[in-house]
C-alpha positions in Angstrom: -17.0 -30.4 5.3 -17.7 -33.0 7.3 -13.4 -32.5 9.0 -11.6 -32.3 5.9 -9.9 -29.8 4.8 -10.2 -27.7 1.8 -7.7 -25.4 -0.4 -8.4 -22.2 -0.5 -7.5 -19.5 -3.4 -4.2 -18.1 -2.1 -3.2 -21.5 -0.2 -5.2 -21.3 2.4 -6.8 -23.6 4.0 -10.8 -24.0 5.6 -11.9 -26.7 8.0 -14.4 -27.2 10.5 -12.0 -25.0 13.1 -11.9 -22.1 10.5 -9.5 -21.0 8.1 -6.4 -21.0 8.2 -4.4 -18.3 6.5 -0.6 -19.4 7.7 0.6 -21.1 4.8 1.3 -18.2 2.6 1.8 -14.5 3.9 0.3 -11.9 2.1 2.1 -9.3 0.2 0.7 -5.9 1.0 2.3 -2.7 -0.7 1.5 0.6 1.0 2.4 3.8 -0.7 3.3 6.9 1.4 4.2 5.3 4.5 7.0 7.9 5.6 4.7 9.3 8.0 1.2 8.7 9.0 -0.9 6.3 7.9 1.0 4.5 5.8 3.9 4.1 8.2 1.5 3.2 10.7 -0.1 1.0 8.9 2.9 -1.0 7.4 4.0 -1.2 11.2 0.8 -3.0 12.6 1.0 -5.3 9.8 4.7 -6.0 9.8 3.8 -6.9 13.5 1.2 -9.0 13.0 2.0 -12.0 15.4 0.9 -14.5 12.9 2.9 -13.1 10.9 0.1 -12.9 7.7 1.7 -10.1 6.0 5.1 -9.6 4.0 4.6 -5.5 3.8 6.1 -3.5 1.2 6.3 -0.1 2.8 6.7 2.6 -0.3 7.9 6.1 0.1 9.2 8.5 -2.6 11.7 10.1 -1.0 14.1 7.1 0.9 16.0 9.6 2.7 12.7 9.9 5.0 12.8 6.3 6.0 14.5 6.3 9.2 11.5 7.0 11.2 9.4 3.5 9.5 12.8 2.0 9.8 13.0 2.5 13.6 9.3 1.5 14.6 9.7 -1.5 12.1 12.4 -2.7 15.0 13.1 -6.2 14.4 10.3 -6.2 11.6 12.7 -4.7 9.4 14.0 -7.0 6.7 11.7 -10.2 8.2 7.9 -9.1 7.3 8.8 -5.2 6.3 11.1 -4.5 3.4 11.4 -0.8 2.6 11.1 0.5 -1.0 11.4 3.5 -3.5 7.8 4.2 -5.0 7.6 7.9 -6.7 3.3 7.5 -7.5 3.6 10.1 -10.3 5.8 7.9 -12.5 5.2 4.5 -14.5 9.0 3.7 -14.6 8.9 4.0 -10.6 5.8 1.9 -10.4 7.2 -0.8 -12.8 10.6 -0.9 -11.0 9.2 -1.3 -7.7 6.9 -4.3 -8.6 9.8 -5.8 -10.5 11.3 -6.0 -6.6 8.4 -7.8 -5.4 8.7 -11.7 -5.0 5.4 -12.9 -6.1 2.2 -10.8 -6.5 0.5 -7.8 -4.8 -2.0 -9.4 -3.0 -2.9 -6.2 -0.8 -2.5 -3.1 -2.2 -2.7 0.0 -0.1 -3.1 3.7 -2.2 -2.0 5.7 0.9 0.2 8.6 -0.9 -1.0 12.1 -0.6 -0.4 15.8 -0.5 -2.3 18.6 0.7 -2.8 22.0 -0.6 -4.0 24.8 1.2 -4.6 28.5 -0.2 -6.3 31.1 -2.3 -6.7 30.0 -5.4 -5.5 32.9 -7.3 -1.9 32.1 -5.1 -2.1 29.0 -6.1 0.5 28.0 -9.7 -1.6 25.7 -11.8 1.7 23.3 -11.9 1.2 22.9 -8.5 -2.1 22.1 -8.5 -1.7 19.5 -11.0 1.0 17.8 -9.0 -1.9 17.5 -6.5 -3.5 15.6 -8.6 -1.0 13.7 -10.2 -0.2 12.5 -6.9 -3.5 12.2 -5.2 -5.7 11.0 -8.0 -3.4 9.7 -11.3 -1.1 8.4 -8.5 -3.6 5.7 -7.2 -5.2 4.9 -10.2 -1.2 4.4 -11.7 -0.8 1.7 -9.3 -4.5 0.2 -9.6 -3.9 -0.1 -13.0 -0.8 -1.6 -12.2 -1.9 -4.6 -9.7 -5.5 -4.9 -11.1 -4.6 -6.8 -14.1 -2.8 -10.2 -11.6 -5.6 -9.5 -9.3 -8.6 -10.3 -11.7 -6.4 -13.3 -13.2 -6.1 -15.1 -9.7 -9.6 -13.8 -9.2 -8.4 -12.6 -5.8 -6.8 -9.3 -4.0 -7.7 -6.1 -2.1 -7.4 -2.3 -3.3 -7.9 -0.4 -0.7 -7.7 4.0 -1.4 -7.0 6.6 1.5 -7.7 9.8 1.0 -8.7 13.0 2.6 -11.2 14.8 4.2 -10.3 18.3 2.7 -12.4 16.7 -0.8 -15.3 17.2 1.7 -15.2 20.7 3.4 -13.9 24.0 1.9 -11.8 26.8 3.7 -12.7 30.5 3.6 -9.9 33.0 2.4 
């Protein structure tokens, strides 16, 4: 590049010292980060020294927020904005990107619920909220970030799930 620099996609910028990623954080929304994972995760990032990420931590049920809210510390309203995200609805999803300045640039499909039992115990409305939440949920908010992603030809989907998919219990 022979020392000048070069725009990147997203307002970066690459030179012969690397790339530098500073001039415009990256929105990141993570679902289910009232425990975790997700709160975790939205903690690392909102701490990120650089200060690379501008994290939308997502939970459905706000009254569980005080424990994100507490390791977010001084994070909290700076690089870490809490918000309302119910996976299992399309009026939630849309109202919760309508909050977001910008674009997703990260998103983060963390939300997820267990179920554990016989399956002759087990309601078949209960089982479908399983999968409402664990499957529909993340492909709800794919579906929902995909379409800016593919226009600016850039952004990251990135799906948690569990191991249970993988290994069965004996009842």
């Amino acid at each position: 590049m022979n020392g000048q620099s070069q725009v990147l996609p997203g307002g970066g910028h690459a030179s012969r010292e690397g790339i530098n990623m500073a001039a415009a954080p990256r929105t990141v929304l993570i679902s289910g980060c009232s425990s975790g994972i997700g709160l975790e995760l939205a903690v690392q990032l909102a701490h990120d020294p650089k200060k690379r990420y501008q994290v939308v931590a997502t939970m459905r049920d706000l009254g569980k927020k005080e424990t994100l809210e507490a390791a977010a510390g001084e994070a909290l309203g700076q690089t870490l904005t809490v918000a309302q995200l119910d996976v299992c609805s399309d009026e939630s999803v849309a109202q919760c990107l309508s909050c977001i300045q910008g674009e997703v640039d990260v998103l983060v499909n963390n939300a997820g619920m267990g179920l554990v039992g016989p399956l002759e115990g087990l309601s078949l409305a209960t089982m479908q909220n399983v999968f409402d939440t664990n499957f529909f949920g993340a492909v709800r908010l794919v579906k929902a970030v995909l379409p800016g992603m593919k226009r600016r030809r850039q952004g990251h989907i990135v799906v948690i799930s569990s191991v249970m998919g993988l290994q069965g219990e004996l009842w």
